[in-house]
N, C-alpha and C positions, 0 to 999 in steps of 0.2 A: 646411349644412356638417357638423353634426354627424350627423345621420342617416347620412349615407353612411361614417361613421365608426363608428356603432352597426352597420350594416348589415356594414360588415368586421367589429366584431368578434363578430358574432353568426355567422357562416362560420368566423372563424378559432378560435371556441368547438370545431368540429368537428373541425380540426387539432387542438386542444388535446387534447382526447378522446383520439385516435389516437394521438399522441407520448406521454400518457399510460400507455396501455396497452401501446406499444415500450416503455417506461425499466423499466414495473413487472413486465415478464415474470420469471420466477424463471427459466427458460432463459437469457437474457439475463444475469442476476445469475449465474447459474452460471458460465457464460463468463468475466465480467469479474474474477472472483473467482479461477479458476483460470489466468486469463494472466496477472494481476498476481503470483501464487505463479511460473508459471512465467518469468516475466521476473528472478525475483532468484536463480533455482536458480544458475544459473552462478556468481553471486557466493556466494554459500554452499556450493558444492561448490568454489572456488578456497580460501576459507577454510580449509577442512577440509583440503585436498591441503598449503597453507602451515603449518599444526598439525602434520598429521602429517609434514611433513618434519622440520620444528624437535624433536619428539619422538624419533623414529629417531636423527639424530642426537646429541639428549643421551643416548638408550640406549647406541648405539655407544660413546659417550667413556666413560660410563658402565662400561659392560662391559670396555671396553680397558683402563680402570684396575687391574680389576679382578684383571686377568691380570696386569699389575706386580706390583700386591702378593701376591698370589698368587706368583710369580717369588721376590720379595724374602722373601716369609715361607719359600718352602721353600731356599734359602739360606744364612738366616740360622739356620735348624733343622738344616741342616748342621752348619753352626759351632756349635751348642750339643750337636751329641753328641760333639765331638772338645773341647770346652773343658772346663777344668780348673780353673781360676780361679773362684773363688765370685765376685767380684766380676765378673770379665769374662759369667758363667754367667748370674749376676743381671739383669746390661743385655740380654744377648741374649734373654732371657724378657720383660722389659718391652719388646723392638722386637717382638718376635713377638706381645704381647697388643695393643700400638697394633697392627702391623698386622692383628690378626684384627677388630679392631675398626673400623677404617676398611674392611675386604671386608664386615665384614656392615652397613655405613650403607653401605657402595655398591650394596649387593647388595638394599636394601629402597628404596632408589635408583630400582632399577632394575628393581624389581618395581609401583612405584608409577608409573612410563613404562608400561612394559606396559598396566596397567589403563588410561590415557589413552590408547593408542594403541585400544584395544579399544573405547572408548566413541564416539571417531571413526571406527572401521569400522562401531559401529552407528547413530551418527549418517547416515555415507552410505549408508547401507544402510536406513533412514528413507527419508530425501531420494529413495532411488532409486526405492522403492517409491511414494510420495507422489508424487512427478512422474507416475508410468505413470499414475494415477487423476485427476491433475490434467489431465491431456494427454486422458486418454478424455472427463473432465467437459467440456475445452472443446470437444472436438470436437462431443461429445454437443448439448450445450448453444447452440453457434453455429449446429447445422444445423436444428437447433428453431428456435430464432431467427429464424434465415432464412426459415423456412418461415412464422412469423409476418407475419414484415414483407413476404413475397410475397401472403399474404393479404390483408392491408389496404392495398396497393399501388394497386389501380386506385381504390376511395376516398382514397387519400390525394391520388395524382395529380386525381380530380377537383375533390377541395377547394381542392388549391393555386391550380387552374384559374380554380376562381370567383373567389378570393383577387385573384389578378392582376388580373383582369377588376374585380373594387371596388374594390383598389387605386386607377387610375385615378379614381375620383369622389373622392376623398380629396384635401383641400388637399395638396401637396407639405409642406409644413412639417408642417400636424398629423400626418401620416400617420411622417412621421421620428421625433418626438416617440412616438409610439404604438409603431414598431418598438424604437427603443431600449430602452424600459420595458419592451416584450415577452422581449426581450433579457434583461435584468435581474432575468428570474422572476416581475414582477411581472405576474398575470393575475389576473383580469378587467384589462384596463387605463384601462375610462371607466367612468366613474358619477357618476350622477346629484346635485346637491345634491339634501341634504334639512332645507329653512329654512336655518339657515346652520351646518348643518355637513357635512361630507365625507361622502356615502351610504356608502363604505365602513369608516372609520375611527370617525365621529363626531369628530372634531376638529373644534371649533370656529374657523372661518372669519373673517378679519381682515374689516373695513369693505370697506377698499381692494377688498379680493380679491371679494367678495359684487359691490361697484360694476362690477369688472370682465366678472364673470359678466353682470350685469343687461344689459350692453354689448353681447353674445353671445359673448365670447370664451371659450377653456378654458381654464381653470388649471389648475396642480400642485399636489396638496396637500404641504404642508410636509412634513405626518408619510408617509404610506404612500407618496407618491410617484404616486398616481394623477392620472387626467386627470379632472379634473369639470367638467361642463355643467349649465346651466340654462334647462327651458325659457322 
C-alpha cells in the first residue's frame, strides 16, 4: 500500500520541480507585480480626480471672496476721500485695514490651493507615466512567461499522465489524505519513521501512534503534519 504511495510521490516530486520553476520565474514576478499596480490605478486616479475637484472649488470660493472684499475695500475708500469727520475718517480706515487684511489671508488662501492642486497634476502625471511602464512590464513579462510554461508543457503534461496512471494504485483514502496535504504546501508529503520519531520533523512519536505504525497503517504527525510509514 505504501509503495504505490512513494511511487506517486516520487513522479509527483517532478511536478514539484516544474511548478517550482513556473512560480519562481522573475518574468512571471514581473507580471504579477505590475497587474496588481495596474488593478488599483483607477482607484487612485478617482482619488486624485475627487481632490482635485474639492480643491478647485475651495480656490473658486476662495477667489470669489476675494473680489467682495476687494468691491467693499474700493468703496469704502470712496467714502473716506469725501469724509470729514475724524471719527467717521477713523472707522473707515480700520474697515479698510480688516479688509486688506482678510484679501491677503484669502489671497495666501489661495496661493496654498494652487500649490495642492499643482502637486496632484503631478501626482497624475506620476501615475500616468508609471502605468505606461507597468502596462509594457506586464505585457513584457506575461509573454515571457508564456513562453516558459509552453516550454515545459509537454513535460508537464507527461508527468501528470504518469501521476493519473499511479494515482490508481493508491488506496482511495490514503491518496485524499496525501492530495489534501499536497494542497496545504506541505511537500515532501510521506516519510519514513526514524525509531520513534517523524523522519521529517524529529518529533517524538506517542506509544499509541508507534503501535499503530507497527500495524502498517500511516499516521499524521501531530507537529509538521506529515504522512509516516513504517517498514
Amino acid at each position: 500500500m505504501i509503495q504505490a504511495l512513494l511511487n506517486y510521490q516520487s513522479a509527483d516530486a517532478k511536478l514539484k520541480k516544474i511548478e517550482k520553476t513556473l512560480a519562481e520565474s522573475e518574468d512571471r514576478k514581473k507580471a504579477v507585480s505590475a497587474k496588481k499596480y495596474l488593478e488599483g490605478v483607477e482607484e487612485n486616479v478617482n482619488k486624485l480626480d475627487d481632490r482635485a475637484g474639492e480643491l478647485i472649488a475651495t480656490y473658486e470660493q476662495a477667489t470669489s471672496e476675494q473680489i467682495k472684499l476687494k468691491e467693499q475695500q474700493a468703496v469704502i475708500e470712496e467714502s473716506l476721500n469725501s469724509a470729514e469727520d475724524e471719527k467717521e475718517v477713523a472707522f473707515l480706515i480700520k474697515k479698510v485695514d480688516e479688509l486688506i487684511a482678510k484679501i491677503k489671508s484669502l489671497g495666501a488662501k489661495a496661493n496654498k490651493i494652487l500649490a495642492e492642486i499643482q502637486a496632484v497634476i503631478k501626482d497624475y502625471t506620476s501615475i500616468k507615466n508609471t502605468t505606461k511602464v507597468a502596462q509594457t512590464q506586464y505585457k513584457e513579462g506575461l509573454e515571457k512567461y508564456n513562453q516558459l510554461k509552453e516550454s515545459v508543457r509537454e513535460e508537464k503534461e507527461a508527468v501528470e499522465k504518469e501521476l493519473n496512471d499511479l494515482k490508481g494504485k493508491v488506496d482511495p483514502e490514503l491518496m485524499e489524505r496525501y492530495l489534501k496535504k499536497r494542497a496545504g504546501k506541505i511537500y515532501p508529503v510521506v516519510y519514513k519513521v526514524r525509531g520513534n520519531v517523524c523522519g521529517a520533523c524529529n518529533m517524538e512519536l506517542p506509544m499509541s501512534e508507534l503501535n499503530k505504525l507497527k500495524g502498517g497503517a500511516v499516521i499524521d504527525c501531530d507537529q509538521c503534519g506529515r504522512l509516516l510509514y513504517q517498514d
